[in-house]
N, C-alpha and C positions, 0 to 999 in steps of 0.2 A: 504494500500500500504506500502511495508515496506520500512524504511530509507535507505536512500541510501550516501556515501561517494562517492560523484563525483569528479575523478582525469578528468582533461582538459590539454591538451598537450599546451603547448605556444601558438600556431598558434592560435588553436581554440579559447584560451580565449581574446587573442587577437580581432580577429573575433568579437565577444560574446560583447567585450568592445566598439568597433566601433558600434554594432547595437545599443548600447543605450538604450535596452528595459529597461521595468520596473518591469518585474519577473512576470506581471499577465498576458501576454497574448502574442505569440510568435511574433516578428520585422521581419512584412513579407519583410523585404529587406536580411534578412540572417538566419533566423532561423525559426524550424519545429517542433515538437511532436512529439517523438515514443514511443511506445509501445512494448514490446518483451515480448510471452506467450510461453508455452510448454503444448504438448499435447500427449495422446501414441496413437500407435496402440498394442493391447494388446500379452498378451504371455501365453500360456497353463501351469499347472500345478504351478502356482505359487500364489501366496494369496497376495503378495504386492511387487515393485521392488520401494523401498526408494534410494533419490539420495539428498547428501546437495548440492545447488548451491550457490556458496560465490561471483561469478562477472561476468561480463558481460562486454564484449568491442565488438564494431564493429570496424572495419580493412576496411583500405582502399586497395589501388593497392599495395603498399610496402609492407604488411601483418604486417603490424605496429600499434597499436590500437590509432583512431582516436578519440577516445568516450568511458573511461571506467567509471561504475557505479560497487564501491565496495559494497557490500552491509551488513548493520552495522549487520542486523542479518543474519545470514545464513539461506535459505528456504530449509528445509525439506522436501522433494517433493514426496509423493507415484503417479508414474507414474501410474498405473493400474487403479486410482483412476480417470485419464482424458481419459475416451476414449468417443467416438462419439463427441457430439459438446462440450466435457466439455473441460477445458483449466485453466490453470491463470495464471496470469503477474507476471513475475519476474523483469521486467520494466515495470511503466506506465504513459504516460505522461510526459516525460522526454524533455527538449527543447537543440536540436544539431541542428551545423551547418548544413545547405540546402546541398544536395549532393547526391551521391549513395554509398552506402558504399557495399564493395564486399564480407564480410566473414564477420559471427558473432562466439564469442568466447567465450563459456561458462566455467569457472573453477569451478573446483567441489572438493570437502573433499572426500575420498575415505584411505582405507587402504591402505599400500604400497604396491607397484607391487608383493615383496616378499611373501605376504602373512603373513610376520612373525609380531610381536609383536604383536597381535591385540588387539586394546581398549576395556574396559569391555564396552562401549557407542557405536557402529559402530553407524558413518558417516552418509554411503551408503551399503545399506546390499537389498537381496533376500531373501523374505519369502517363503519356501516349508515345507507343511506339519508343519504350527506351528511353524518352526525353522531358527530364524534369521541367513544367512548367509554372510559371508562378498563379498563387491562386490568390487572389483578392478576397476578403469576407468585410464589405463595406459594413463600416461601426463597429468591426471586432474586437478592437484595441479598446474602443472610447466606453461606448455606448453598452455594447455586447452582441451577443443573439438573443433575444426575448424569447421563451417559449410559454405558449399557456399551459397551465397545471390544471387542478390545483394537487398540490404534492400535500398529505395530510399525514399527521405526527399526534401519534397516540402517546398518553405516560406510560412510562415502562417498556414501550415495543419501540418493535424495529420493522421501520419501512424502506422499503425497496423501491426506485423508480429506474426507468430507461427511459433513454431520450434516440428515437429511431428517427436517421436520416435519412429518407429519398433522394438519392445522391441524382435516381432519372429525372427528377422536375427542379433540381438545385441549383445547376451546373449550366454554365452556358459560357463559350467565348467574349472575349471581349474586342470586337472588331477585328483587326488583323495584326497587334500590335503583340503574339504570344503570352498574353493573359489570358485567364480564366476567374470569370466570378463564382463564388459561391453565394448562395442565397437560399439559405438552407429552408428544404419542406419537410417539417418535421411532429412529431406526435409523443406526447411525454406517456407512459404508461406503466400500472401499478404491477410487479412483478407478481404480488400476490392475486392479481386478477387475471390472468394472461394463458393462454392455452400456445400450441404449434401443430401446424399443418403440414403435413409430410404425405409424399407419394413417388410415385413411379409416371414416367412419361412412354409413350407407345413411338419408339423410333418409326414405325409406320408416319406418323404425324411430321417426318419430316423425308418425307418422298412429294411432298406435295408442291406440282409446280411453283405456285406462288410464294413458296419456301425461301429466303433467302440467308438461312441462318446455317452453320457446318455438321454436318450430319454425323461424326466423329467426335468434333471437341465438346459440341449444343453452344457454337457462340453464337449472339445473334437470337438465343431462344431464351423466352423465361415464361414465367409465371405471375400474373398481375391478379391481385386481390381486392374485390369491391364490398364495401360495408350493401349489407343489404343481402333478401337469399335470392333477389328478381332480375340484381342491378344489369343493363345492356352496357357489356365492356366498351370501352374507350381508351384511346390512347393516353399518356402521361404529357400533358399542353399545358397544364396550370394556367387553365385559361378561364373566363368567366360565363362562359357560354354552359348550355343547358346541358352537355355530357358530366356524365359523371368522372372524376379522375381518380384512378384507383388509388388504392388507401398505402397499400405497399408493393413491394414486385422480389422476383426470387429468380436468380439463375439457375441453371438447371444444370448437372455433374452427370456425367458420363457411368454408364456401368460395363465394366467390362468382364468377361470371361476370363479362365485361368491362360486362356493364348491370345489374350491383350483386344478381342475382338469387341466391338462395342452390342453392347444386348438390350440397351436402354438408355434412361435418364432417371434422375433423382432431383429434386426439390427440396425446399426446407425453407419456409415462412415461420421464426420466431415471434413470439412478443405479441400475439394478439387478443386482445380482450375478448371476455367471455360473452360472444353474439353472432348472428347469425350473416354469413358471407357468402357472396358469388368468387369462382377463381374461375379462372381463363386461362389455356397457352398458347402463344402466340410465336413462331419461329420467324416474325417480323420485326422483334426488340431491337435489333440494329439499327432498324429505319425511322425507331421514334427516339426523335431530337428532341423532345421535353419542352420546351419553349412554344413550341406551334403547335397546329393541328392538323397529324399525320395519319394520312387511310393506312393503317396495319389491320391485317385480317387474327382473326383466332380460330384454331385447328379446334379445341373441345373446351366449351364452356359446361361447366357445374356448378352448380342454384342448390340453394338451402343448403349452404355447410353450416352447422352448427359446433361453434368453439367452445368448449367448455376448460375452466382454470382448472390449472396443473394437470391439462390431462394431451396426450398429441390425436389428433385426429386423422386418419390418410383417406387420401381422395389420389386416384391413379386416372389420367387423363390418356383414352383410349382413340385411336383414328374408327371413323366410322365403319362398318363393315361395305365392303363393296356391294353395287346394286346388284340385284339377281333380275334378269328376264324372265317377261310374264309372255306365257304366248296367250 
């Protein structure tokens, strides 16, 4: 767990002073346990999206930080690196005042908005193709990432949060000048509430002309997750329009035989709360830029998944059986 430089607002150490504990175990008359992780949902054509995160504060109602933890090393964090049930704390076990706290606020090292001087060291950089690129997160330094909660802290327990990036609706260039913005789409969620979606993909599903994803590696294919058991998939635009944009997306891993032959696909959607979802796959994920609004087709959509906490649910996404002739 790394050190952390704990700044405490008057109120709170006030607070803190009155419960009297004794540092080994939380004074269930005011104080709680949290934890705060980070997790992706992943992005095509990219090899690694590196992020420093330097602090963390939760914000109350005022948008004021109630609980900041500086943290003495900076965590270097390849998002790509958490996807399905992977994760880590960038807080763990940290004892705050009992409450609900409504916004968490991550600061992060990043290049300047400008783009200009940049460190021979980047920060926060995008890998394509071998070649570290610089990644911008406008307000990282100052302001932060704002995310909504609310994050809620019982006496005496310990609660668990994750903060899931959508790296597909995040990330966008920035003109032609070798930048990349981040502008993270994101989802804070209670680990004690949270189930996973695991299955198999029917390599059939990618014999299919309009395919334009590798039938070997599954790059280019994934898995897009809509809140809702009815929802009509849409591509990842973060746009305003009447499509719905999935909640999260999952690549999909290769299964191979003992002579290395590929026999399938696997998936893995961590981190979802306890409700009901549509998932899609789609061996068009290459073609959606995230930003706009791109015709990608889906091989097999499945309605009414039902997630239930702490528990994994599989849904295997099969190619349709071919037609049969009627005479």
């Amino acid at each position: 767990m790394p050190t952390l430089k704990r700044l405490i607002p008057l109120t709170a150490a006030c607070a803190l002073a009155a419960c009297g504990g004794d540092g080994g175990s939380a004074d269930i008359t005011g104080t709680g346990f949290v934890s705060l992780g980070v997790t992706d949902a992943p992005v095509d054509e990219a090899e690694a999206v590196v992020v420093t995160f330097t602090e963390v504060q939760l914000l109350g109602d005022d948008d004021a930080p109630r609980e900041t933890f500086v943290l003495d090393t900076p965590q270097q964090i390849d998002l790509l690196a958490l996807q399905g049930n992977n994760s880590t704390f960038l807080i763990e076990g940290e004892e705050v005042p009992v409450g609900e706290y409504q916004q968490v606020r991550l600061l992060i090292d990043s290049v300047p908005p400008s783009c200009n001087s940049i460190p021979g060291e980047l920060p926060s950089y995008i890998t394509i193709d071998g070649v570290d690129y610089p990644l911008v997160v406008p307000s990282g330094e100052q302001s932060g990432l704002k995310f909504q909660g609310p994050i809620t802290v019982a006496a005496g327990q310990s609660a668990a949060y994750t903060v899931d990036f959508d790296l597909r609706q995040s990330i966008a260039e920035r003109g032609a000048n070798d930048c990349y913005n981040l502008r993270p789409v994101v989802r804070v969620v209670d680990n004690a509430e949270v189930g996973t979606l695991t299955g198999t993909i029917d390599p059939a599903l990618f014999t299919d002309a309009s395919c334009t994803a590798d039938p070997v590696t599954g790059e280019g294919a994934a898995v897009y997750v809509y809140t809702g058991g009815s929802t009509v998939p849409d591509d990842a635009d973060s746009s305003t329009d009447d499509d719905v944009d999935p909640l999260t997306t999952a690549l999909v891993t290769p299964i191979t035989d003992m002579d290395d032959n590929v026999t399938g696909f696997s998936y893995e959607v961590g981190f979802l709360l306890a409700e009901t979802y549509t998932a899609a796959f789609t061996c068009q994920a290459g073609n959606d830029l995230g930003e706009q609004d791109d015709d990608i087709t889906f091989g097999d959509i499945e309605n009414d998944i039902v997630i239930q906490a702490d528990t994994v649910t599989t849904i295997n996404f099969e190619a349709a059986p071919p037609a049969t002739e009627t005479e």
